[in-house]
N, C-alpha and C positions, 0 to 999 in steps of 0.2 A: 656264727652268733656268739663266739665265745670271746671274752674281752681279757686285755690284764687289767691288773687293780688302778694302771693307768689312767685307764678310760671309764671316763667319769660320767659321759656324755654316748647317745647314741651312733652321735653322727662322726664322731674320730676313727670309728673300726668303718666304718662303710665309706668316709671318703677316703681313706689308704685304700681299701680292695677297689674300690670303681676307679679311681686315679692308676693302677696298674692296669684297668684293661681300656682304658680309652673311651672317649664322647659316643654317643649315639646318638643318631638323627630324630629330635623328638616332637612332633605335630604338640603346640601347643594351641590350645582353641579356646577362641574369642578371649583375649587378654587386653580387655580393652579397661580395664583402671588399671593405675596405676601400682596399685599389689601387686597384680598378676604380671603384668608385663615386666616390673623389676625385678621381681621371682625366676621369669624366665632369663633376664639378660645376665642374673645370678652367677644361675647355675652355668648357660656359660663361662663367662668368666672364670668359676672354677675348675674349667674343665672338663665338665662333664654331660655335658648334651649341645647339640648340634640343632638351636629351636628351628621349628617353621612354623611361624605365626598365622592361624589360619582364624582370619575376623573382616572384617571390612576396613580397609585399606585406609580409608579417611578418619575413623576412629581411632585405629592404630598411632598413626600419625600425630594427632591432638593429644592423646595419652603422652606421646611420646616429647611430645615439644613443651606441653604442663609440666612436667615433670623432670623435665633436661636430660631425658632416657634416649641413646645412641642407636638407631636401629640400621645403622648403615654394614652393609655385608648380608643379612641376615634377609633370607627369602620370604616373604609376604604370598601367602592365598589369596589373594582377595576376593571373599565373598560378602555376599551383601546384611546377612544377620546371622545370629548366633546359634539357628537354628540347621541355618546350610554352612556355618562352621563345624556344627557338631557332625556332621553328615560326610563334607568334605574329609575330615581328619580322620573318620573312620575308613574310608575307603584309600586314602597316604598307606593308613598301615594295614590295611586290609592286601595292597598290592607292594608293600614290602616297602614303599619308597620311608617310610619311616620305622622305628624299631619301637617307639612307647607313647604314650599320649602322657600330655597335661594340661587339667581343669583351668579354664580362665576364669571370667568373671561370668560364665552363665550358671544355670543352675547347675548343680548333681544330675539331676532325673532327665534334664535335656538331654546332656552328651551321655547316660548312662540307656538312655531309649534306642539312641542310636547304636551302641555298641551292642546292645542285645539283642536286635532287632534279628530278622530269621535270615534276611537277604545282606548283614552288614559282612558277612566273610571271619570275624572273631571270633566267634561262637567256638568251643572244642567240647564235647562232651561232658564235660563238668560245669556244672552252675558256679556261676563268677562268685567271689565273694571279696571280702573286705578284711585286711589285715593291717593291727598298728603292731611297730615291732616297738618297744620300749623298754629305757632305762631307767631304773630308778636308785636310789643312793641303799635302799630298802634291804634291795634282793640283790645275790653276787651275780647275777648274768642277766643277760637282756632277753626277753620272751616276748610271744604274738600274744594278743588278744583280738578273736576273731567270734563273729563277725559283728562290728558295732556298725555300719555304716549301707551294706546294701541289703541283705534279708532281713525283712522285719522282723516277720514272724515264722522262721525260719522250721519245717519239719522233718521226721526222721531223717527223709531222704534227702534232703538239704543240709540237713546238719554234715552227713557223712560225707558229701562232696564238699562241705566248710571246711570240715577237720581235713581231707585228704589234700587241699589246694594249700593249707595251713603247713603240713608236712612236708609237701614239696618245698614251700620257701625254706625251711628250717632246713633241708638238704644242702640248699643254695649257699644258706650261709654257713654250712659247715657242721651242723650238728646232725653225724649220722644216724642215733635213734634217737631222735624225741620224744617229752616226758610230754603227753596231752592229758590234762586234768578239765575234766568235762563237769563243768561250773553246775550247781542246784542251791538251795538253802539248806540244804540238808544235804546228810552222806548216806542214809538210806533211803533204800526204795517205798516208795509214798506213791499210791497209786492215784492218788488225787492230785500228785503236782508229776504235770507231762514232761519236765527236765527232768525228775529224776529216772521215767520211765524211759526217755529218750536216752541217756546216759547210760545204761544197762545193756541198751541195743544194741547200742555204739562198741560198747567193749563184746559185746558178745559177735559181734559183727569182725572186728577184732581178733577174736578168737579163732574164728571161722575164716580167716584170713581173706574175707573181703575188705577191710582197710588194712595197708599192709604199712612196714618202714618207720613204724613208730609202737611203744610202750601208752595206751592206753588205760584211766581207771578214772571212773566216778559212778554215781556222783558225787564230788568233791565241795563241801565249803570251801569258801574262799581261803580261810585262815589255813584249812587243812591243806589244801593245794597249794602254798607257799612257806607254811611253817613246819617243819619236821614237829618240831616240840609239840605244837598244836593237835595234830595227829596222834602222836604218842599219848597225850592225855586222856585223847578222846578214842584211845586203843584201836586206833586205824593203820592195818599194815599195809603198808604201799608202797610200790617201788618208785609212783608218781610226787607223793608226796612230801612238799616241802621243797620238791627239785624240778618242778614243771615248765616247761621249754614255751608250752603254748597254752592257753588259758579260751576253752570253746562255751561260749556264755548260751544261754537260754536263747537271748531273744536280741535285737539290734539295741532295745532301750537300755538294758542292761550294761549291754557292751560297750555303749556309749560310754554313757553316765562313769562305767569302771576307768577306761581311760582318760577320761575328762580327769575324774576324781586324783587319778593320779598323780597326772599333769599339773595341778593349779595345786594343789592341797600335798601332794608327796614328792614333790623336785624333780618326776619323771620327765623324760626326753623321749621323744618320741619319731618316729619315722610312718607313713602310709600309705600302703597302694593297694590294687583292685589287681587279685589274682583271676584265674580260672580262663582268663582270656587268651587270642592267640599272641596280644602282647601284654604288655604292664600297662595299667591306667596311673596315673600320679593324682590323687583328690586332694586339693590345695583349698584352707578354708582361709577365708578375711582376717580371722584372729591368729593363724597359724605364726609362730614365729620364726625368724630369719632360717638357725637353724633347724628348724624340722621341715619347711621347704627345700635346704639344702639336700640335708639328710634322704627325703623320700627320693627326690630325684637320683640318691647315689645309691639305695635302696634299688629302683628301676633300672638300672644300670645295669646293676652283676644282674638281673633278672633278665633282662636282656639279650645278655651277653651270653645267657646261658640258655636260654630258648634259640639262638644260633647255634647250639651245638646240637642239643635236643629239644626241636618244637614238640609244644603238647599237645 
């Protein structure tokens, strides 16, 4: 996760690392507008996945010829809706014939039913969650923000398989202990606001080395969990603060709305995928730009590639 002054952008440091280890085979499901389907024919193109388009076969087609998109080479599922696309692609990589998934044009909560389901084969011990890795012009290094996108309302015991699936990426990409600053409004304990009590746990949990591989401390304001100086004012000593790798929000609306905010209003870049599973999910939205479709896809890659060496 660590950049030179270089890399201005998320997706420069993650397509050099996925471009040294080679494409994977990626079930993309129901890519039937033309977003998704370009998205997918993308990233080939760069390199870096090997799609199998898994939608109805005549839909496919029509995307494909609206839009002057070349689907010749490339393996087609054909099933009949979006719902036994989301089904089919879970059991591709359930039985290994593929190594990651990417969102087409159905919902989130479709292919996200199917992935969790108790007989889908992905499932590993740890509640799946949602990771965006981002850059911004802001801060010197790129950091998670977890989880804005699958647990809503996310507790104790959720949070602590968020922060731990969090961890593991931050390994993936190179940062041996990560600084995790477990987001509240506040930096003390408030027994009327349940992030700050949750955040206490977390580190004491921590302590107790049931979450292991990383430097925990909150709860953390924002300002304080990104700005040294901020901290210092506010006479917080922290080995987290100011220097935080990953960023573990309250609740998905928050974690949203923080990356969003980033993204449109702080020049942030961004990258996305769906850990905790037995592969990477890629969640691709309508508004997502060129490069952070690239990017998550080379994101899913090294994550890939690395559950080949050690599945979770």
């Amino acid at each position: 996760m660590t950049t030179t002054p270089a890399h201005t952008t998320i997706g420069e440091p993650l397509l050099e690392r996925a471009g040294q280890l080679g494409a994977v085979r990626m079930a993309v499901v129901h890519p039937c507008d033309a977003t998704s389907l370009a998205a997918a024919l993308d990233a080939r193109r760069c390199g870096l996945i090997e799609p199998v388009l898994v939608a109805p076969r005549h839909k496919l087609e029509q995307v494909a010829k609206d839009g002057a998109l070349d689907l010749a080479g490339i393996p087609i599922e054909d099933v009949p809706h979006s719902h036994a696309a989301a089904d089919r692609a879970v059991a591709l990589a359930a039985s290994g014939h593929v190594d990651a998934l990417m969102k087409g044009s159905l919902h989130t909560d479709e292919l996200m039913a199917a992935v969790v389901a108790a007989t889908s084969g992905l499932r590993t011990a740890r509640r799946i969650s949602h990771c965006y890795l981002m850059q911004t012009p802001a801060y010197p290094r790129p950091f998670i923000i977890t989880d804005g996108a699958i647990n809503i309302a996310p507790t104790l015991e959720d949070k602590a398989d968020i922060v731990r699936n969090a961890i593991d990426l931050a390994h993936i990409l190179g940062v041996a202990t990560p600084r995790v600053a477990i987001l509240a409004a506040v930096e003390t304990i408030n027994p009327r606001m349940q992030a700050t009590l949750d955040a206490a746990a977390l580190c004491k949990m921590a302590d107790r080395g049931q979450i292991t591989g990383a430097i925990l401390d909150g709860p953390l304001a924002f300002d304080n969990a990104i700005s040294a100086a901020a901290a210092k004012i506010k006479g917080i000593a922290s080995d987290v603060a100011g220097r935080a790798d990953i960023l573990l929000v309250p609740d998905l609306e928050s974690g949203n709305m923080l990356a969003k905010q980033l993204e449109y209003l702080g020049g942030a870049t961004s990258a996305a995928v769906v850990v905790g599973a037995r592969v990477p999910i890629v969640l691709t939205s309508r508004a997502d730009p060129r490069e952070s479709r690239i990017a998550s896809c080379a994101l899913a890659v090294l994550i890939a590639h690395h559950y080949r060496r050690s599945p979770p």
